[in-house]
N, C-alpha and C positions, 0 to 999 in steps of 0.2 A: 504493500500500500504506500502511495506516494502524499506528502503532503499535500492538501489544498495551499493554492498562493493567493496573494493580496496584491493590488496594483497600486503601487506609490506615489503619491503624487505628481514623481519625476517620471511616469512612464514604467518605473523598473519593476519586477514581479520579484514579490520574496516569500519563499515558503514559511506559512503562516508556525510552524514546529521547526526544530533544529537540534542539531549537534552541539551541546556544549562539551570545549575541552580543557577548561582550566582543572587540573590534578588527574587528567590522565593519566593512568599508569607507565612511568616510561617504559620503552619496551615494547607497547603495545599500541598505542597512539596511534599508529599508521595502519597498525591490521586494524583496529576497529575503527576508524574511519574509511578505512574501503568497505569495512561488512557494512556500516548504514549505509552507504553510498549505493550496496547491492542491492539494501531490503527496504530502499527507496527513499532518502532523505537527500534532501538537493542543498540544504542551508547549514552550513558549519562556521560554527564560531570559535574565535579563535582571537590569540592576541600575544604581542611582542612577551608581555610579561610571563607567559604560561611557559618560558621554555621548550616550547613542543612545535614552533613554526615547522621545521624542519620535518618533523614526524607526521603533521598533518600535510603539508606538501605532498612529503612519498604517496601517502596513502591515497591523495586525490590525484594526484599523477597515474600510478597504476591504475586507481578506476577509469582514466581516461585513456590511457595505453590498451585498456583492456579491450573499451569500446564498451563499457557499462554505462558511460556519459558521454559526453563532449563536455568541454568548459564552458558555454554559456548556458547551459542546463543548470550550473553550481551556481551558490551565491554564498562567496568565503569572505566572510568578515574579519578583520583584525584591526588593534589597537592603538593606536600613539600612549604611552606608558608619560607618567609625570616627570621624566628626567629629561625629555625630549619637548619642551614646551616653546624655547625659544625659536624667534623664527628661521635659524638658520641651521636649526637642528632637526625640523618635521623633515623634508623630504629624505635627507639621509637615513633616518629614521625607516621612513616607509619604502624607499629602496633595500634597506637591509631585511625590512621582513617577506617583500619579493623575494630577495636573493635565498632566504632561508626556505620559502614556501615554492620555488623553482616557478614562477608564474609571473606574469607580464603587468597583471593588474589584478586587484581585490574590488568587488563588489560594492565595500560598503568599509569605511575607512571611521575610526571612530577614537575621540578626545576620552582616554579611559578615567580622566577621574578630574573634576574642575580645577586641582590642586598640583600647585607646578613645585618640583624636589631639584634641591643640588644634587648634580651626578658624582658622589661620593666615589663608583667604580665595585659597589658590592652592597648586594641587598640578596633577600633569602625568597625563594619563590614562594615558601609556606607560609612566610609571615614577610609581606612585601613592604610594608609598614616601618617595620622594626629597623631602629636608627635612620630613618628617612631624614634628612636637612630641608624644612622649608624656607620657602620665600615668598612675597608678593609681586604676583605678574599678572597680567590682565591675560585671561585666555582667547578674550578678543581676537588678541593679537595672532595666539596660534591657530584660532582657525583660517583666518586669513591666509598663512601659509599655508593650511590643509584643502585650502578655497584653489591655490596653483597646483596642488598634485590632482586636483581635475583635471585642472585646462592643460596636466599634461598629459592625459589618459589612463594616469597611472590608479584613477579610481572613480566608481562610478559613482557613488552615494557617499555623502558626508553624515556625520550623526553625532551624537555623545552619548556618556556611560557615567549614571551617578549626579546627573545635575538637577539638581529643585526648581519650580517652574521660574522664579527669579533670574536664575541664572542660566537657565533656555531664554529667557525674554531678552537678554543682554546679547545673545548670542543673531536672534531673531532681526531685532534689529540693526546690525550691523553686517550680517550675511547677503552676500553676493549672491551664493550659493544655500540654498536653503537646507538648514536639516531635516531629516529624513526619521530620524530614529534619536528615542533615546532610551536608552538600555539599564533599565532598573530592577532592583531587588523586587518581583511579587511573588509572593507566597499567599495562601488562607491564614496564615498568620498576619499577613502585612500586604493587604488585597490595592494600596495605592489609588484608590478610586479616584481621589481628586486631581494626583497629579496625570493618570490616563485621562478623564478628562480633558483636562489645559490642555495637554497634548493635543489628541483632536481635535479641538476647537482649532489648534493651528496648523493643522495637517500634518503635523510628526505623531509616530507610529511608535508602539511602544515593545520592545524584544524583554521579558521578562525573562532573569539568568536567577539561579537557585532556587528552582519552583517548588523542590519540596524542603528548602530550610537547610540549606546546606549541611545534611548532619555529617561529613566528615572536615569540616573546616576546622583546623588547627586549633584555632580559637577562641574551641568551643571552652563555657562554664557550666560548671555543678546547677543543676537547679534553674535553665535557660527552659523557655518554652518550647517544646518539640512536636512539631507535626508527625504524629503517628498514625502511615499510610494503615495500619488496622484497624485506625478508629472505626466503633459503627457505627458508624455516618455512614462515613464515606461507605466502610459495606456495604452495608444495608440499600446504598446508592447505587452502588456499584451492579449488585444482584438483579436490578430492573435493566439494567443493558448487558447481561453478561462480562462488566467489566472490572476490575480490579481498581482499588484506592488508589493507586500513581495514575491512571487514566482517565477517573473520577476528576481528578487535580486539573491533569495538564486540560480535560475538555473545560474546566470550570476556566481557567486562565485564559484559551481560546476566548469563551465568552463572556468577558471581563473585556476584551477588545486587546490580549496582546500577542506576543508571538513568543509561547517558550519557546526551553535554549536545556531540556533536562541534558544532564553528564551522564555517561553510564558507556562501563567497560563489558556488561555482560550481553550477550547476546539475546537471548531471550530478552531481558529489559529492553535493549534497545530496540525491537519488533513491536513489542508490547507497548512502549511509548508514542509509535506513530501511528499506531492502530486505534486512533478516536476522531477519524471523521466519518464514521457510519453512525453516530449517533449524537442527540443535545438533551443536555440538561433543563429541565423543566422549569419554570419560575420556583415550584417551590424547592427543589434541587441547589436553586445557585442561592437561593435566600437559608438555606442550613449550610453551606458553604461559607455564605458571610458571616455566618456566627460562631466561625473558627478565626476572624479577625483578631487581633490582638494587639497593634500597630506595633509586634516587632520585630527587631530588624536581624538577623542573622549576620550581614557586612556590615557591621556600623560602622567600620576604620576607626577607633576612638583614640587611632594615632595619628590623626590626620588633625586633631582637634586643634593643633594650635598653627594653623590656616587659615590666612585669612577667609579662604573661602571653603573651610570644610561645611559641606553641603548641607549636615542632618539636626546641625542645632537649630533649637527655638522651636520645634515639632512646625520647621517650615515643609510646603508640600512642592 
């Protein structure tokens, strides 16, 4: 089963489900990327900081060597990381994760986090955070630069990852190039309703990444709120379509208006993950979904806090 897609404002089509790859297994990265690639998933995402360019390259390279795709069937997203915010640092930047991912151009090209870092020369993929050096910079500025790796083909859609409607509004208006996307924490823990609204209201599209709560994030604590795919809810939900809690989810997020991004190394998961457009969730289906709300946050970066622009204080949306 292939995903249904969505038609962007700029014309571009993006499957409305995807491949997330941040903490793939290394090693593996490349085989299961070609296996969604097999069992019909066109959108993978991806990003400088995940260490893994390289590995998802391979793995969508042989799917296309194979003749399983062609390249404009895919839509490979990845990231500009906060050490690369200067403007004479983005296009080096997104040439190097070409170079890593063996491809000519990426899809959809994305400002990973509002918050611009001294490039120290060593930070940890697990905790990406930890000893980060800030500063104040206008990210204005970097999308401007991210506005010429259009005009040189090197990407089709621009977007951001982690911004509050404020500072999508900042971006809005100063954009040449309009965004496209912005790539936020939604969970049934943290369902984001108003910031997908403002979204839509301005034509950007919202790619929801950690859709069931990150539970292997590093970072995790004692005693945090856990989405547990056996809740009976979600069973009991689940049972009226023949389908299972993580399907329950990702269709509830579909109809939420966004586009998951679930991770998963195992096969069966990843089958089972794109197998939810034969069915919807019923008004009162998404209204016991919303009362797994909880407005919290699995990424909060609460190393990011002493930024000028770290994104999540003041319960801005």
């Amino acid at each position: 089963m292939a995903a249904e897609t969505f038609l962007l404002p700029n014309g571009q089509k993006i499957p409305m489900l995807g491949l997330g790859t941040w903490l793939s297994p290394p090693g593996k990265c490349a085989q299961t990327v070609k296996y969604a690639i097999e069992v019909g998933y066109r959108h993978i995402d991806a990003a400088w900081l995940y260490g893994n360019e390289m590995e998802v390259g391979e793995g969508v390279r042989k799917a296309i060597e194979e003749g399983i795709v062609k390249r404009e069937d895919l839509f490979i997203t990845t990231k500009l990381w906060n050490t690369f915010h200067e403007k004479d640092d983005v296009l080096p930047a997104l040439k190097k994760s070409l170079e890593n991912f063996g491809l000519s151009y990426v899809d959809l090209f994305l400002m990973h986090w509002p918050v611009a870092c001294k490039n120290t020369g060593t930070f940890d993929i697990q905790l990406p955070f930890k000893d980060a050096v800030y500063y104040d910079h206008d990210f204005c500025e970097t999308w401007k630069a991210m506005e010429e790796c259009v005009d040189l083909g090197l990407v089709k859609s621009l977007g951001v990852s982690n911004f509050t409607s404020k500072q999508l509004q900042r971006i809005i208006d100063i954009a040449r190039v309009k965004p496209t996307i912005n790539q936020i924490e939604v969970t049934p823990l943290l369902n984001q309703k108003k910031l997908i609204a403002f979204c839509k209201e301005k034509d950007i599209y919202v790619t929801a990444y950690s859709p069931f709560g990150s539970p292997a994030r590093p970072w995790r604590k004692d005693g945090e709120p856990v989405l547990n795919l056996q809740d009976p809810r979600l069973v009991g939900i689940g049972k009226q379509y023949n389908k299972n809690g993580a399907q329950v989810v990702l269709r509830y997020l579909i109809q939420l208006g966004t586009f998951p991004i679930p991770k998963s190394a195992n096969p069966a998961r990843i089958q089972e993950n794109i197998d939810i457009f034969d069915f919807e969730l019923s008004k009162e289906d998404m209204k016991v979904l919303d009362g797994f709300n909880k407005d919290f946050r699995c990424v909060h970066a609460e190393e990011l806090m002493e930024s000028n622009e770290y994104p999540f204080k003041d319960c801005e949306f």
